[in-house]
C-alpha positions as CSV (number, residue, x, y, z in Angstrom):
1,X,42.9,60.3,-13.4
2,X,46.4,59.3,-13.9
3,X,46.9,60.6,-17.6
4,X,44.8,63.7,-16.6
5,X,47.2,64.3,-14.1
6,X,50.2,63.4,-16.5
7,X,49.1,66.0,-19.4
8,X,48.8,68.8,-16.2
9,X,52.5,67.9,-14.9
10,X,54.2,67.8,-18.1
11,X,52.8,70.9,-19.0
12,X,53.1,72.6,-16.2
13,X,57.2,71.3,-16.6
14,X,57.1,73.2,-20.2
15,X,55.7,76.4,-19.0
16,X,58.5,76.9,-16.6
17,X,61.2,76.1,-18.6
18,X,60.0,78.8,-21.5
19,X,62.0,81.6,-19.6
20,X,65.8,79.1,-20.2
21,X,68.1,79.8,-23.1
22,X,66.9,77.5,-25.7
23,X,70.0,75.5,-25.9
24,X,69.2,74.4,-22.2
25,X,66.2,72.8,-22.8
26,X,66.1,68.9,-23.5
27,X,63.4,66.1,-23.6
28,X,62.4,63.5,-25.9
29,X,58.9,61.4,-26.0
30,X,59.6,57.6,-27.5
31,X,57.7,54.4,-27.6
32,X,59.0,50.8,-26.6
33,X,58.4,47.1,-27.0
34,X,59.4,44.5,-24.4
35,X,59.3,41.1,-23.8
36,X,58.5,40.3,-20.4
37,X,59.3,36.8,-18.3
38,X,58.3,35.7,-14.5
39,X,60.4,32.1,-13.5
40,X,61.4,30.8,-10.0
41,X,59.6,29.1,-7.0
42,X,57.5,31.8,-6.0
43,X,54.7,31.2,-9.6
44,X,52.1,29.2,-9.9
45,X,53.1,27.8,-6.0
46,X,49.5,27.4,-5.4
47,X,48.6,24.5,-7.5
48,X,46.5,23.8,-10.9
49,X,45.5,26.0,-12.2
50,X,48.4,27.9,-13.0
51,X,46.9,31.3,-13.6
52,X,49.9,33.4,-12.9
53,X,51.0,35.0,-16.2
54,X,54.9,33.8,-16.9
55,X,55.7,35.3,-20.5
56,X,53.7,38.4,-21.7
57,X,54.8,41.4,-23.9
58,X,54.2,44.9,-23.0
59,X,53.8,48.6,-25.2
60,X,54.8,51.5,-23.9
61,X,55.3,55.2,-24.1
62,X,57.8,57.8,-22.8
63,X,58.0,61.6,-22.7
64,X,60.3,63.9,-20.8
65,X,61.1,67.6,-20.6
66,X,63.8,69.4,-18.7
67,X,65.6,73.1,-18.7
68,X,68.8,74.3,-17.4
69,X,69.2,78.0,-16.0
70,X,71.7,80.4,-15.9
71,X,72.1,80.1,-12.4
72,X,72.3,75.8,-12.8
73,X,69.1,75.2,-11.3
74,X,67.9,72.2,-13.1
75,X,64.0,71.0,-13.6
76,X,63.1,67.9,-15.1
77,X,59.7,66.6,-15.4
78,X,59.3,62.6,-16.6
79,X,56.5,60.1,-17.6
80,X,56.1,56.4,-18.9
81,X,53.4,54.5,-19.5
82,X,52.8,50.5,-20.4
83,X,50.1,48.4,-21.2
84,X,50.2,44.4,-20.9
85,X,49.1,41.7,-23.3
86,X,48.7,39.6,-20.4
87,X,44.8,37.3,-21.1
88,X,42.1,36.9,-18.8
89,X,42.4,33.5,-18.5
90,X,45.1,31.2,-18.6
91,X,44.5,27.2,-18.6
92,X,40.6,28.2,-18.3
93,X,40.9,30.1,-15.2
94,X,41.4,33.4,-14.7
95,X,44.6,35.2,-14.3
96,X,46.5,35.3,-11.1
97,X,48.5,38.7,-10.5
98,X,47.5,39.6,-14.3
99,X,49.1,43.4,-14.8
100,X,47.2,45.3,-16.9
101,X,48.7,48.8,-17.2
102,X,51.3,50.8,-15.2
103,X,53.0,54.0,-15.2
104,X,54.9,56.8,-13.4
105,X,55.6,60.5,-13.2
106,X,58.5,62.2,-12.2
107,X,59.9,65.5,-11.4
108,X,63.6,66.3,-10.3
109,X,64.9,69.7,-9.2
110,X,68.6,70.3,-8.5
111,X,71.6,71.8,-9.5
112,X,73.9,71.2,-12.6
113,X,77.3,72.3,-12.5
114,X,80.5,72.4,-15.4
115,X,80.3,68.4,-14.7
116,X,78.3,67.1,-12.2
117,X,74.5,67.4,-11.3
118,X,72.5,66.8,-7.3
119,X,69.3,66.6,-7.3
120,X,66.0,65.4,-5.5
121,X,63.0,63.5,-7.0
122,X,59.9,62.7,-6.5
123,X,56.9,60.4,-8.5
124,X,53.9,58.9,-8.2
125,X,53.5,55.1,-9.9
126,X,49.9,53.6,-10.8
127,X,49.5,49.8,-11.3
128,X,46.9,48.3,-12.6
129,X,45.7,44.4,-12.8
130,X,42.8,42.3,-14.9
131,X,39.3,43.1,-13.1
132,X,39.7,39.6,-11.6
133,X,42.2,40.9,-9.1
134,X,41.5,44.6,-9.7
135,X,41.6,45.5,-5.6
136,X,45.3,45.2,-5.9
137,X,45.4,48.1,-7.8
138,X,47.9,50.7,-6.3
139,X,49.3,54.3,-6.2
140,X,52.4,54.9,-5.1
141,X,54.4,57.6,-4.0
142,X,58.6,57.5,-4.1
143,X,61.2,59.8,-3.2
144,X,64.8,60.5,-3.2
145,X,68.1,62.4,-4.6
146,X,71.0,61.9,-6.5
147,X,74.1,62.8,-7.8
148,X,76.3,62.1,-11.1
149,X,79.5,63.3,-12.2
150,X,80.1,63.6,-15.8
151,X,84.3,62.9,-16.7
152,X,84.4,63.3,-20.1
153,X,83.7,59.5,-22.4
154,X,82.0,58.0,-18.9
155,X,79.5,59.2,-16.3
156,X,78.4,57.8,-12.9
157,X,76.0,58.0,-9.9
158,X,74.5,57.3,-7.9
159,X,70.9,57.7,-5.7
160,X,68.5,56.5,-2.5
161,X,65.2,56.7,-2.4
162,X,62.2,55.7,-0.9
163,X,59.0,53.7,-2.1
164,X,55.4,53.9,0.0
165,X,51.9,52.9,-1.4
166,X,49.6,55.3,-0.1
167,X,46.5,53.7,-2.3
168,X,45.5,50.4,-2.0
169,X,43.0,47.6,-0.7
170,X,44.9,43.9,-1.3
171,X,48.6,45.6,-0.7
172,X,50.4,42.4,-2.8
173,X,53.1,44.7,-3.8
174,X,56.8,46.2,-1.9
175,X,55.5,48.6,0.7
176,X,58.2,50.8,3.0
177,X,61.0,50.3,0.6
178,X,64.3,51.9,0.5
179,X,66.5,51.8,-2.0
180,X,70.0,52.1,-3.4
181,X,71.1,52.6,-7.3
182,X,74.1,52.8,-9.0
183,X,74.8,53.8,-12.4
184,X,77.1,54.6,-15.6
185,X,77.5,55.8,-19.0
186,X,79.8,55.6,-21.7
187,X,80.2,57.3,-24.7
188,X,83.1,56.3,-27.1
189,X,84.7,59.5,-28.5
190,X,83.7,61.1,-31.4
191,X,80.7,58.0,-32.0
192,X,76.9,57.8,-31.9
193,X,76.8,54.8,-29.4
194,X,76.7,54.7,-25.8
195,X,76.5,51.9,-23.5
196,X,74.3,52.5,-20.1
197,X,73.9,49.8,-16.9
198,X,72.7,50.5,-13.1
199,X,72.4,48.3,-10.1
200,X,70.2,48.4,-7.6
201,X,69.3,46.8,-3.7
202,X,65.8,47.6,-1.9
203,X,64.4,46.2,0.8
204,X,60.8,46.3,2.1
205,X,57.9,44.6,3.2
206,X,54.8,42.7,1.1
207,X,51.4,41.2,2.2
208,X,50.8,43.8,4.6
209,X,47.3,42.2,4.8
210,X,49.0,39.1,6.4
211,X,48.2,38.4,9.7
212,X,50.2,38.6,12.6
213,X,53.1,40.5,10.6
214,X,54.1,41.9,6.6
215,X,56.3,39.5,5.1
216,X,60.2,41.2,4.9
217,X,60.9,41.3,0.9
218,X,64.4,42.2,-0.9
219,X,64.6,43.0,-4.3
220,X,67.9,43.4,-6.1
221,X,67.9,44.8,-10.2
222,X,70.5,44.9,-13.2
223,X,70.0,46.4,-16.3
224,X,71.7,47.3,-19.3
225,X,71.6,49.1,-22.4
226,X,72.9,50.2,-25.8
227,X,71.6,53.6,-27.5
228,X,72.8,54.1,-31.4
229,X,72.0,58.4,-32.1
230,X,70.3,58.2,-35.6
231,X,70.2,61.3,-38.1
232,X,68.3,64.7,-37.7
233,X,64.6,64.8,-37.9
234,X,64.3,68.3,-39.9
235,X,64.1,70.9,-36.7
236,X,62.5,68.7,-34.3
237,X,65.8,66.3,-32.8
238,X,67.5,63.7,-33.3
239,X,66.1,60.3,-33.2
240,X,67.7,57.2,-30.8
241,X,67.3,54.0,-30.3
242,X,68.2,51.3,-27.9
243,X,67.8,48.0,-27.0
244,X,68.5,46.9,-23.4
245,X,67.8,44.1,-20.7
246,X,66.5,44.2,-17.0
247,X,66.2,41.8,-14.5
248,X,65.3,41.7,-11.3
249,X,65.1,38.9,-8.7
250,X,62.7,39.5,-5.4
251,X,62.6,37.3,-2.4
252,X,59.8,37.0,0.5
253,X,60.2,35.5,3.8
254,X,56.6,34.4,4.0
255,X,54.4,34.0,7.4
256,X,54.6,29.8,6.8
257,X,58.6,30.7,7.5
258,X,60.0,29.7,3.8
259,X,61.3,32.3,1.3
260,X,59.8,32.3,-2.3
261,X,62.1,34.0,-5.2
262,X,60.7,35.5,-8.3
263,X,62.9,36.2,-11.2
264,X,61.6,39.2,-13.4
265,X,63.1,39.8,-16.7
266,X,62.6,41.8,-19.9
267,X,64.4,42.3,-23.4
268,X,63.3,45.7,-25.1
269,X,64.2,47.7,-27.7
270,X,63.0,51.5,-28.3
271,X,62.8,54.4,-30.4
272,X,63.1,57.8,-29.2
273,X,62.8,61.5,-31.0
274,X,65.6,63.4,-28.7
275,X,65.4,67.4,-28.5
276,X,67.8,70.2,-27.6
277,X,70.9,71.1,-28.8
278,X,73.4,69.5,-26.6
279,X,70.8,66.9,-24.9
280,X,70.4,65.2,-21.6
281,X,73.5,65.5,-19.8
282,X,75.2,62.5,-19.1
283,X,75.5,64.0,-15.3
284,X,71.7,63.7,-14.8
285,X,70.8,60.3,-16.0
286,X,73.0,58.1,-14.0
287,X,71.6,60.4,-10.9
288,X,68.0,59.4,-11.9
289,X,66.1,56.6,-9.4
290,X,65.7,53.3,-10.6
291,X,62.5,52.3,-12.7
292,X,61.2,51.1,-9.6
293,X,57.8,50.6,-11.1
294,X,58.6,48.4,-13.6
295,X,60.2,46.6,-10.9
296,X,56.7,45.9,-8.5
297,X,55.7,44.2,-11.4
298,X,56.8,41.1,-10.6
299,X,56.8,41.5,-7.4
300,X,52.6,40.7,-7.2
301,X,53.5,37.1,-8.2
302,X,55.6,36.0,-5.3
303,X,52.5,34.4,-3.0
């Protein structure tokens, strides 16, 4: 259901942007490769066996297409999708909080100007766990806007937004979350690197299940990133690629009164096949929400 809906999105994103000038059209679809780590007192709290997954790898794969009118008006239409080598079984038990797949689809309509870009978003995230723990699966829905200004070598923004899950039977994931991002971009003149980082603060609830109340949950991110432009790929763009770090550190106030902390980190690198002739303005990333799917997945850990 979730790539079905994907492959009707992202085309239904290319179709509208076939009236812009050509030169105002930009995407690119890439893959990545990450190595993934869970560490604090919040895993494996519950005793032997320790079933929670700490270090796992993850694949994934990236498309986006977007168009800018005459008149500004700017569409953008997003996806990304991972899959987990997390096992089964760990120490002969199965897996605790093992994620299996997850992903997202976005779409952002605003308004570009000679330097600067507002806009609004809105997505829908699917995560998926190992069949042992499969009624935690979620859907999610998140919202929000942003803006960016774009002053020449560097670029910042900034956005809020909102997280709900609106799909769900075990709800072991951030529920009612709000949150706050900021970000920046720098390109060096006249140079095929640039050097990307955002911050980010939500807070929410988890354990919605618990009884008498949901367990109050803050989540704070970083992440950085370096892009190197390669050479043309005949007509089709330019290729990219980056290697970057995240991290993000989430902390429950359980019902037994105690607050459990789980560290979740990743180093990645990626390759990307970039299109249009001037590219993704600078303006419009650092307006963009944080990858707020990528970070739930830790967030199932924290017991």
């Amino acid at each position: 259901m979730f790539l079905r809906s994907v492959f009707l999105a992202t085309g239904l994103v290319g179709i509208v942007a076939m009236p812009s000038i050509a030169n105002d059209l930009f995407g690119h679809v890439g893959l990545s490769y990450s190595l993934e780590k869970n560490s604090g007192n919040g895993v494996n709290v519950s005793g032997f066996p320790n079933g929670e997954p700490e270090d796992y790898n993850n694949t994934g794969i990236s498309g986006e297409v977007g168009t800018i009118f005459d008149t500004g008006v700017t569409l953008v239409g997003a996806v990304e999708y991972e899959w987990t080598d997390v096992p089964s079984s760990i120490d002969g038990a199965d897996v605790d909080e093992g994620l299996d797949t997850y992903g997202s689809l976005i779409f952002t309509f605003g308004h570009s100007g000679e330097n600067s870009f507002f806009g609004f978003h809105a997505g829908r995230g699917e995560l998926r766990f190992d069949e042992a723990d499969d009624d935690q699966n979620t859907v999610q829905n998140f919202w929000g806007m942003g803006y960016g200004y774009d002053f020449g070598a560097m670029a910042v923004g900034a956005s809020l937004s909102q997280l709900n899950i609106v799909r769900g039977d075990n709800l072991e994931l951030l529920d009612d979350a709000t949150f706050v991002n900021f970000a920046g971009l720098f390109r060096p003149a006249d140079s095929n690197w640039s050097f990307g980082g955002n911050a980010y603060f939500g807070s929410g609830t988890q354990d919605a299940n618990d009884f008498p109340n949901d367990n109050p949950m803050d989540v704070v991110g970083l992440g950085v990133e370096v892009s190197f432009d390669g050479g043309q790929v005949g007509s089709l763009g330019r290729m990219r690629y980056t290697v970057g770090y995240d991290i993000v550190e989430v902390n429950e106030e359980s019902t037994s009164g105690s607050t459990e902390t789980v560290t979740h980190d990743r180093l990645f690198v990626g390759i990307s096949l970039n299109f249009g002739h001037a590219g993704k303005p600078d303006a419009i990333a650092v307006a963009e929400l944080p990858n707020l799917i990528w970070a739930q997945s830790g967030v199932a850990i924290v017991d």
